[in-house]
N, C-alpha and C positions, 0 to 999 in steps of 0.2 A: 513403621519407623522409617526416618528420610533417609536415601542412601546417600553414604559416605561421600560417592561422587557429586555432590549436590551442591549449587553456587553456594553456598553457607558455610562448606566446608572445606571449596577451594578461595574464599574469602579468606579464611581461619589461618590456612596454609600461607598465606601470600604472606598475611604480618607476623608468623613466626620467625623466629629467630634461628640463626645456625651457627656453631662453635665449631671448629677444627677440630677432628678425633684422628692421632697418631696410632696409624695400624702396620705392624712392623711386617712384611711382605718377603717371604724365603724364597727370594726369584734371581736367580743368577742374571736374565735376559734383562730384567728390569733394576736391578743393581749397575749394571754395566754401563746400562745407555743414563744411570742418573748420572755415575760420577762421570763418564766422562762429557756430558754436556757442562757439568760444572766447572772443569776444568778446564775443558774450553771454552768458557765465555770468564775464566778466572784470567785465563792465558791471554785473551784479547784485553784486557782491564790493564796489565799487569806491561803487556808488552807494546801496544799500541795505543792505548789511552796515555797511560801514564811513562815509560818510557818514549815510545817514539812522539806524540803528539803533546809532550809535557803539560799533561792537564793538570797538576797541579801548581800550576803558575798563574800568575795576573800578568797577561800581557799588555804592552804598550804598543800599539800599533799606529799612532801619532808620529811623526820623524820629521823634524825642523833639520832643513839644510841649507845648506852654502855653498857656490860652485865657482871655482873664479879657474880659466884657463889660460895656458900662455904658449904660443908654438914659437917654433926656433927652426930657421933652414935658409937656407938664402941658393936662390938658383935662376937660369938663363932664360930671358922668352920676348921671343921678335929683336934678338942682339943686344938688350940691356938688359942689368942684374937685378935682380927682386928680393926684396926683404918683408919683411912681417908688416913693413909700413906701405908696400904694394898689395897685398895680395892678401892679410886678414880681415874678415867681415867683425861687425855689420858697419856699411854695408861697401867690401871690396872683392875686388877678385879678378881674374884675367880672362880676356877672351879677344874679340873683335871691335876695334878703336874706330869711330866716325867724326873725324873735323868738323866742323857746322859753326856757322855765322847767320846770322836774320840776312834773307835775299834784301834788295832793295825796296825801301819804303816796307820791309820788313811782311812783304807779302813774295808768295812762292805759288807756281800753280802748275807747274808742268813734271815734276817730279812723277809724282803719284800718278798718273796718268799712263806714266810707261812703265809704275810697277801693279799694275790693275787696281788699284785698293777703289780708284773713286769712279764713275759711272760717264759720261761724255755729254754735256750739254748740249742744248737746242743749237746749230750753227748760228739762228741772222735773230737769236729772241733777246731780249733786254737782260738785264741783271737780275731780274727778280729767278729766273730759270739758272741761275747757279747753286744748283741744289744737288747732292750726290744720292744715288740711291742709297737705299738701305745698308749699312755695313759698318765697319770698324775706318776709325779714322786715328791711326796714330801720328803724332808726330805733330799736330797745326789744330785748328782754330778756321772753320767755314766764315769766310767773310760774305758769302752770298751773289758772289759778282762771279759772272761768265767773260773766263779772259780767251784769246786765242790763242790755241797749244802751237799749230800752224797752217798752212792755205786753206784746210778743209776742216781741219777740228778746234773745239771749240771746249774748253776745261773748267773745271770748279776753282776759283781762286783758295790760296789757304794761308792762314798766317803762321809762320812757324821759324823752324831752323830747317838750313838746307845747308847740304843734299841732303838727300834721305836717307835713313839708313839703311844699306844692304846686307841683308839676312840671311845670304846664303854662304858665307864666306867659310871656310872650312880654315878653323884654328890649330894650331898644334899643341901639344899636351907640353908640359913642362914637369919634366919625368924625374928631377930632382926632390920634387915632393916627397916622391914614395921614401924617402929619406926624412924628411922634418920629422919632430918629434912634438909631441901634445904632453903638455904637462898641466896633468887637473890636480887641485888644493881644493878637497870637498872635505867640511865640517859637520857633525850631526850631533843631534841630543835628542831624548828621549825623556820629556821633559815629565813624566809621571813618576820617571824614578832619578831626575836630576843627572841623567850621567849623559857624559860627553866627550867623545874622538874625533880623532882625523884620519885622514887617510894616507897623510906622510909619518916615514919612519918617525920615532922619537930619537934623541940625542943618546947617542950611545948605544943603536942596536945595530950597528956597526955594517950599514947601510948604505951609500956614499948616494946622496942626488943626481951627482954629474955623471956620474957611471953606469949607474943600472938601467935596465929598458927592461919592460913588462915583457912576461913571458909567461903562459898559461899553467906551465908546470915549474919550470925553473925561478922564475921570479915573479909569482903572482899577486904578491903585494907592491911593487915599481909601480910610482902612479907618476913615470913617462912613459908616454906610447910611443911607438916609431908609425906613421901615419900608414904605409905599407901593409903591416901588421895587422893594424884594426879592418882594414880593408878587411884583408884577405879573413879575417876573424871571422866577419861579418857575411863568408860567403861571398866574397865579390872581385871583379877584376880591376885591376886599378886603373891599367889605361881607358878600357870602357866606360869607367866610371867617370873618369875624367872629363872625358870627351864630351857625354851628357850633362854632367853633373849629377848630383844624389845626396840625400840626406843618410845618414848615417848615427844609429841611436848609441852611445856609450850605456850600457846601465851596471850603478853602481848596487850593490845588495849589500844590507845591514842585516842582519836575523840573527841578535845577540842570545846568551841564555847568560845573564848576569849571575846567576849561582857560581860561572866559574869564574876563573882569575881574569880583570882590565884585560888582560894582553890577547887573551883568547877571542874577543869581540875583534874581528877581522872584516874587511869588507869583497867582495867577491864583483868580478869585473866579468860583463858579459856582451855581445856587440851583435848588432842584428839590422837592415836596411828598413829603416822607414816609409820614403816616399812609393811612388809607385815602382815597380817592378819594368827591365829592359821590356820594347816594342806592347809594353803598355798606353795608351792616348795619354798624352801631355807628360810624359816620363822624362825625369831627370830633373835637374835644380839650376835655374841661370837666375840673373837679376838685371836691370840699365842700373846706371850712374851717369853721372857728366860733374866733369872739372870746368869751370868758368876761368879766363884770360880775360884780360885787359889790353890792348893793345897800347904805344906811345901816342897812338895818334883818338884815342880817344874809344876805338872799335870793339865791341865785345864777342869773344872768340866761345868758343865750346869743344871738349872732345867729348863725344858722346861712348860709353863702353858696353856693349853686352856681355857680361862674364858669364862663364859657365866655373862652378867651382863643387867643393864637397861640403856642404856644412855638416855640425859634427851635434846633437842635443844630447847631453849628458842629462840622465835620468836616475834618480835618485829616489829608494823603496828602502822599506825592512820594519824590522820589529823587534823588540824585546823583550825579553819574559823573565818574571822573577819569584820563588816562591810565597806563597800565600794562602794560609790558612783555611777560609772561604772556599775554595777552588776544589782543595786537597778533600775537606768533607767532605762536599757535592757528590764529588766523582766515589770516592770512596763508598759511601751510602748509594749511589747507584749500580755499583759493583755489587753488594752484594744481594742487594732487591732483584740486580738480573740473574742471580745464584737460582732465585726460586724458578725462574723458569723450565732447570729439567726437572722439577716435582710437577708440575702442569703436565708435562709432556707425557713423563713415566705413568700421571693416571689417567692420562686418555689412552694410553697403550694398555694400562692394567685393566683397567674398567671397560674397552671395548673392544681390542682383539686378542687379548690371551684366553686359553682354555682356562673357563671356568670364572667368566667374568661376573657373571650372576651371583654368583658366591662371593666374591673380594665386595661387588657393591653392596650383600647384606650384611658385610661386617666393617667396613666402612661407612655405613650411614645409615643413623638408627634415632628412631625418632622417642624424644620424652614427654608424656602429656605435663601440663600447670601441675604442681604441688597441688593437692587438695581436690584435683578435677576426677570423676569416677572413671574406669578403666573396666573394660568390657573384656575378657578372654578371647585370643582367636579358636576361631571354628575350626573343627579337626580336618576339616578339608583344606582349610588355609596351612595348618601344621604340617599336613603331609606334604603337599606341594612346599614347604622351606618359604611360604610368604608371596610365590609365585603367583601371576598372574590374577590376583583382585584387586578391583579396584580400589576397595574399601582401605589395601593396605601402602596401596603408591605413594608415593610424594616426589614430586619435580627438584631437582635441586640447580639451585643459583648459583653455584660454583663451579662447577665441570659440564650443566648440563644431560647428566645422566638418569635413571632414576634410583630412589632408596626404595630400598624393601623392609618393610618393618619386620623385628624378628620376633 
């Protein structure tokens, strides 16, 4: 007769079938550690899916916006008064002012020579040796002619505006600033569920525009900033900043939960530095400009400007969420599919380290031949041993892993 353990009869085993048998377990240790895994992964469902992380919502995480700003300040620098029509970009600002007119015959060649930028031609060689070495040419236009600087040197010609500009000039800050005010008018919708705010009071929530200044606790819906302020918000010094110049991020936040009332959709103001950071390589924010003159007499004039100033990018984010059906089941049904995991847990602890595990798995998992298939008695040696140790009577099981004992 073939034994039991034999490919034919672990063939047999492989495509049987297996049903769930409910075996009620009088274990205090394994009672405990069921309900409270369930509870806590009831508790994590209950408090951080669905309250904190409102999973049963559809969220809109799409946000159509609009940003229009307007500052207001008027203040002193180099002895005449500045208004919003001096000193707001793009692209304005204040810093160090260079006159400039085309030299004669609108060629220049001696400038740049005493500020090192271009390299010293051949003394007694032709035109074609008007060539600068290797380097940065601002300000002109190589015409390729070697002109003389004077008795011994010998320069690159260039076409351009002169003088040149110098770039070491130490500007003074205009410390009135920290006073102007920013006033942002940002619009948003969320357009999967049609709705739509702004971020200025409504008429009648008794509000005043000319009055209020943003304040992080006291008045954190005022959307005028006092320029100071956002500085300092943002972590930063103001005459420092100044002095370099710096980008500066506004950001606005939307993260509506539309289940509650219009008015509760608020938006939340937060300010942080952009560019690079002080005694960083290339740190701070400057820009040129040049205003073009006409003179009476026909002559065209230039003030060239290097400003240093703060620019300000107003950044706009958020989301909103509303409930929905869809979302609520998902989560739901995943809730309680993850119920089942302390019965996994409790029968790998019942089944493999409690006293007396051999016994819980031969009454937990008990095998039935085919209706109609003959059925052999076990042997008294199998009986005495309770099923133990033949192989005739194992079976592998697919669900925990363990093995059954036939009874």
């Amino acid at each position: 007769m073939p034994c039991p353990c034999s490919p034919a009869r672990w063939l047999r085993d492989f495509f049987s079938y297996e049903t769930p048998k409910s075996v009620v377990v009088k274990s205090w240790v394994v009672g405990v550690v069921n309900r409270s895994v369930q509870l806590l992964i009831l508790a994590y469902f209950v408090g951080w899916v669905f309250i904190h992380e409102k999973a049963y919502q559809v969220r809109d995480t799409v946000i159509e916006s609009s940003v229009v700003t307007k500052v207001k300040g008027i203040g002193r620098y180099a002895g005449r008064v500045l208004d919003t029509a001096d000193y707001v970009t793009p692209p304005r600002g204040e810093g160090h002012r260079t006159p400039q007119l085309p030299s004669s015959g609108g060629r220049w060649g001696d400038s740049y020579v005493l500020a090192g930028h271009l390299g010293v031609c051949g003394g007694h060689q032709a035109d074609r040796d008007g060539e600068p070495d290797p380097g940065s040419l601002p300000g002109g236009v190589l015409t390729g002619r070697c002109i003389r600087y004077n008795g011994t040197l010998r320069s690159c010609e260039i076409r351009g505006w002169c003088p040149a500009e110098v770039d070491t000039v130490d500007v003074p800050v205009m410390m009135e600033a920290e006073n102007f005010t920013l006033l942002i008018k940002n619009s948003i919708r969320f357009p999967l569920f049609g709705f739509e705010k702004a971020n200025l009071p409504p008429p009648g929530s008794g509000v005043s525009l000319s009055r209020c200044r943003f304040h992080p606790e006291l008045a954190p819906l005022c959307p005028i900033l006092r320029l100071g302020d956002v500085v300092r918000l943002a972590g930063q010094d103001f005459p420092a900043l100044a002095t370099t110049g710096g980008v500066l991020g506004i950001k606005i936040g939307w993260v509506c939960d539309l289940d509650r009332a219009w008015e509760r959709c608020q938006p939340r103001y937060s300010f942080t530095r952009l560019d690079g950071r002080a005694h960083a390589p290339a740190s701070g924010y400057n820009f040129r400009h040049a205003r073009y003159y006409r003179w009476p007499n026909g002559s065209e004039h230039r003030t060239l400007t290097k400003a240093f100033g703060i620019r300000f990018d107003v950044l706009v984010y958020g989301n909103a969420g509303k409930f929905g059906i869809v979302p609520t089941l998902i989560n739901t049904v995943a809730a309680f599919t993850s119920i089942g995991v302390g019965t996994v847990l409790c029968d790998i602890i019942l089944l493999n380290f409690l006293k007396g595990a051999d016994h819980y798995k031969a009454r937990k998992f008990e095998e039935v031949p085919e209706v109609g298939a003959p059925t052999s008695p076990p042997s008294p040696s199998a009986s005495a041993r309770g099923g133990l140790g033949g192989c005739s009577r194992d079976k592998q099981s697919t669900d925990s892993g363990t093995f059954s004992l036939g009874l």
